[in-house]
C-alpha positions as CSV (number, residue, x, y, z in Angstrom):
1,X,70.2,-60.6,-8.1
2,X,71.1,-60.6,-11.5
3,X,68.9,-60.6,-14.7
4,X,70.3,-63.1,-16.5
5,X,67.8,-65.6,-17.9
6,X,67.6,-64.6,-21.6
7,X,71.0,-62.5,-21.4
8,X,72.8,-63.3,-24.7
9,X,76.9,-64.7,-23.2
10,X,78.1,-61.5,-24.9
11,X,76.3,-59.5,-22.9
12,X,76.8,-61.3,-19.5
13,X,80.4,-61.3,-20.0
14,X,80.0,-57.5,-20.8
15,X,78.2,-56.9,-17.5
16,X,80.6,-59.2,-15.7
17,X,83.7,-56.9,-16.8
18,X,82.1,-53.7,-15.6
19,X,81.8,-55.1,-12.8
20,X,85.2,-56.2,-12.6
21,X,84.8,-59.8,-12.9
22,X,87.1,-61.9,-15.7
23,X,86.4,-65.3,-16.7
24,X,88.9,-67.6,-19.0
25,X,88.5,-70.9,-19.8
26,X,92.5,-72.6,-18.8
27,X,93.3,-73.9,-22.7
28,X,95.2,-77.9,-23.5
29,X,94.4,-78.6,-19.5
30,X,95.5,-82.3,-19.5
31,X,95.0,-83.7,-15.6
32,X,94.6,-82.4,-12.6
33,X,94.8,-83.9,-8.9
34,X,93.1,-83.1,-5.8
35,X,95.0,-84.7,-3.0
36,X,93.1,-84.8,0.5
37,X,94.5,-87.4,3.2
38,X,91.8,-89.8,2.4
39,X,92.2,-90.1,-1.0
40,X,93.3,-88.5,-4.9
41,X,90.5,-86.7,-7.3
42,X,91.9,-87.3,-10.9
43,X,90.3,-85.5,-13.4
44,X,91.5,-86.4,-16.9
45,X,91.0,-83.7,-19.8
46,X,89.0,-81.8,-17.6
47,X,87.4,-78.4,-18.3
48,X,89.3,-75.7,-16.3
49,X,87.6,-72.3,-15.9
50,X,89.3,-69.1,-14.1
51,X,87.1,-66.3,-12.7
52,X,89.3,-62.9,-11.4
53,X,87.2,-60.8,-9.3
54,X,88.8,-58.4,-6.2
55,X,92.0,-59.5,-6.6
56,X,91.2,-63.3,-5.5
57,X,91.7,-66.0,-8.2
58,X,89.2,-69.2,-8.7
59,X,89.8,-72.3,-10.3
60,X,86.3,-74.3,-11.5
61,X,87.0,-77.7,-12.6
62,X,84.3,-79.8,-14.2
63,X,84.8,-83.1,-15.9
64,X,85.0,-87.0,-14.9
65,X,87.0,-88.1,-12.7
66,X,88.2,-91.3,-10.6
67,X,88.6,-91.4,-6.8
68,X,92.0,-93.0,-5.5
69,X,91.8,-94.1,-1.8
70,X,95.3,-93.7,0.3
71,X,96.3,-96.8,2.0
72,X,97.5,-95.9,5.7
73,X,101.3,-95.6,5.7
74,X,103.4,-98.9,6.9
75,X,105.0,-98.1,10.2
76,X,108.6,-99.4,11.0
77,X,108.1,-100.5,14.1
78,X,105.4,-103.0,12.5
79,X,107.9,-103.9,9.9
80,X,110.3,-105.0,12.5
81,X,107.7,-106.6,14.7
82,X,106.7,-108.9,11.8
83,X,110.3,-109.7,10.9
84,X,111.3,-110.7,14.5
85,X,108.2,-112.9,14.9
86,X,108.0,-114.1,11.3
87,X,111.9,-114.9,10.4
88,X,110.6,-113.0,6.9
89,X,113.0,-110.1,5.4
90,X,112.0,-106.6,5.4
91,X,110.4,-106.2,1.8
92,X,108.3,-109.4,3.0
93,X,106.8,-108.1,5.7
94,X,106.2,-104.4,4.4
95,X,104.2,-106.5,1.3
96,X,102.4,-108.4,3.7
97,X,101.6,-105.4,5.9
98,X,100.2,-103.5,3.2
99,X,98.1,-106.0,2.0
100,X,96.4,-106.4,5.1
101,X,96.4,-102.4,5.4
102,X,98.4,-102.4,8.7
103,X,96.6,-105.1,10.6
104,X,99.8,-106.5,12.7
105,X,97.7,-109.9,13.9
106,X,96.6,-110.9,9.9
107,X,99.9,-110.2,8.7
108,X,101.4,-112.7,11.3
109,X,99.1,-115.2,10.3
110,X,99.6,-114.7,6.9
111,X,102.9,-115.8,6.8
112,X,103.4,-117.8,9.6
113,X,101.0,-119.9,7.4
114,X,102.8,-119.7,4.6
């Protein structure tokens, strides 16, 4: 372990080069997005640090960020299914579809009461 508690930030960068170790801070960093299948991480002016060490770069980001949840993709066949039983056109029922996040039955309903 590493001595550091009371180690002036010169010094600990010092000791961090000898031992082959280079940090930079990633200057004028305006967004960055983490995509996952759930959902989007979007930091906004986030701080954006790079550490080099054995060849391997990695990225630390810190700052505030919102989460963006991903709405399940439309299928086609649903599309068509709620056109056929509907009478609706296709923007319609992909609307209608996505606002009831895929759920064939609600989206029948919905505009069959319409």
């Amino acid at each position: 372990m590493l001595p550091m508690r009371g180690m002036s930030p010169g010094k600990l960068k010092q000791m961090m080069k000898q031992m082959g170790i280079d940090i930079a801070e990633l200057e004028d960093v305006e967004k960055v997005i983490i995509y996952t299948k759930q959902k989007d991480l979007i930091f906004e002016n986030p701080s954006v640090t790079i550490m080099k060490a054995k060849g391997v770069e990695t990225f630390q980001i810190s700052g505030p960020y919102v989460e963006k949840e991903k709405k399940p993709p439309v299928k086609e066949e649903d599309v068509q299914l709620v056109m056929e039983q509907t009478g609706v056109d296709e923007e319609e029922a992909r609307r209608v579809l996505e606002e009831s996040e895929g759920d064939l039955a609600e989206a029948i309903l919905k505009l069959s009461q319409e």
